[in-house]
C-alpha positions in Angstrom: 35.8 64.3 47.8 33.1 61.7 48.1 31.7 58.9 46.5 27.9 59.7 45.7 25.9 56.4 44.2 22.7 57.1 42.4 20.7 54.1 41.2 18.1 54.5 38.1 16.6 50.8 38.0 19.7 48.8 37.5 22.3 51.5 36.5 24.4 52.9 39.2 25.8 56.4 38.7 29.0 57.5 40.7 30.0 60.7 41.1 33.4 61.7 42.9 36.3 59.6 43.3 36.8 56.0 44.0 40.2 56.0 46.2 42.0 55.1 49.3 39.1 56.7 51.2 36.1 55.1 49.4 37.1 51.8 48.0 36.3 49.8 51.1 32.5 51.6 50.4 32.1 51.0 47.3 33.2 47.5 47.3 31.0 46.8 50.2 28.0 48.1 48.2 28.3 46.5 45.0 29.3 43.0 46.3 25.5 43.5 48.7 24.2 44.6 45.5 25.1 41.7 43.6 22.7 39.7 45.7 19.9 40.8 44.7 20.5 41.9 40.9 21.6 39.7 38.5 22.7 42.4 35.8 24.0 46.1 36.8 25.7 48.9 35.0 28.3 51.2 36.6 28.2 54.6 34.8 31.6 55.9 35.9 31.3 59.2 33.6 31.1 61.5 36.5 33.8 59.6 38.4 37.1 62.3 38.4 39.4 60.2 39.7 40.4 56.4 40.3 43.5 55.2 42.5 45.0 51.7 42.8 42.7 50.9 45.6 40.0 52.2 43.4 40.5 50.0 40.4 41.3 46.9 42.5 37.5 47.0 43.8 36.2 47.2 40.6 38.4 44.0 40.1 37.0 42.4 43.2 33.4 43.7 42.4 34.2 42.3 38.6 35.2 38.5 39.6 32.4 38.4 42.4 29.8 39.3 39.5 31.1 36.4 37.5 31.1 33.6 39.8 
């Protein structure tokens, strides 16, 4: 399944599964995303599934947003 990303000002909605498959994606997005917002919520409600590769990009997406 896919990885769908709806933004409401700056809370990001995701809906499918963060895996193997979308990872790379979603990592890619938040880290450009970062950029330009300084504060963003990821609502990850709708999300059925995470992997390894999955959580490792929120870890990646988590220390970029700190530094």
């Amino acid at each position: 399944m896919a990885l769908k990303i709806l933004r409401n000002d700056n809370t990001f909605t995701l809906e499918g599964q963060i895996d193997a498959t979308t990872a790379s994606s979603f990592q890619t997005h938040f880290n450009i995303t970062l950029n330009t917002l300084e504060n963003l919520t990821i609502d990850i409600n709708k999300v059925t599934q995470i992997d390894a590769k999955g959580m490792n990009a929120f870890k990646v997406i988590y220390n970029n947003a700190k530094s």
